[in-house]
Steps between C-alpha positions, in 0.01 A plus 500: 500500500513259223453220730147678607426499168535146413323395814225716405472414139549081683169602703265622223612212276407272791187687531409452144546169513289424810217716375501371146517135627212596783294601191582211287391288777235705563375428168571121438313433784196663432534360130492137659240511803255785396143398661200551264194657667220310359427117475508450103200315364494171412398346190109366474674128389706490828199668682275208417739268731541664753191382724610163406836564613365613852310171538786342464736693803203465676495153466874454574494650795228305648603148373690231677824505398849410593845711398730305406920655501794330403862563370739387249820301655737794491193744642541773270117453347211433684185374357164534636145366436166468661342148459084522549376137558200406260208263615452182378796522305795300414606787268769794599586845371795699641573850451838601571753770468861516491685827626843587605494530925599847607823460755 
């Protein structure tokens, strides 16, 4: 009899436990990755760019261009860059960006 006892007093402990960690969980993880349901507005100042900014991608995307990728010696980083030859130009300008390569 006591032995039921302690096994059932073992199962509603466990129980607690798994339901208060389910609703901690529960709760941390809607704390982190809630989704808003509107598109907040933007400020006139950073509005003002923004057609300018579009040009731009637009332009990217339609130049000549080639990607350039490379690594360090012991290939941890990587480094990447697009070089976008000018005409009529002795004259360079190289855009690059180091980041860690994903293994």
């Amino acid at each position: 009899m006591q032995q039921a006892k302690k096994r059932r007093l073992l199962a509603s402990v466990a129980a607690g436990t798994l339901g208060l960690s389910y609703l901690t969980a529960e709760y941390l993880f809607n704390f982190a990755f809630k989704r808003v349901d509107y598109v907040p507005k933007t400020s006139a100042d950073k509005q003002k760019y923004a057609a300018q900014y579009w040009r731009y991608v637009d332009w990217f995307k339609k130049v000549e261009k080639e990607h350039w990728t490379w690594s360090t010696d012991d290939g941890d980083d990587q480094m990447s860059a697009y070089f976008i030859p000018a005409d009529d130009s002795t004259k360079a300008v190289i855009i690059s960006v180091k980041s860690k390569m994903l293994v």
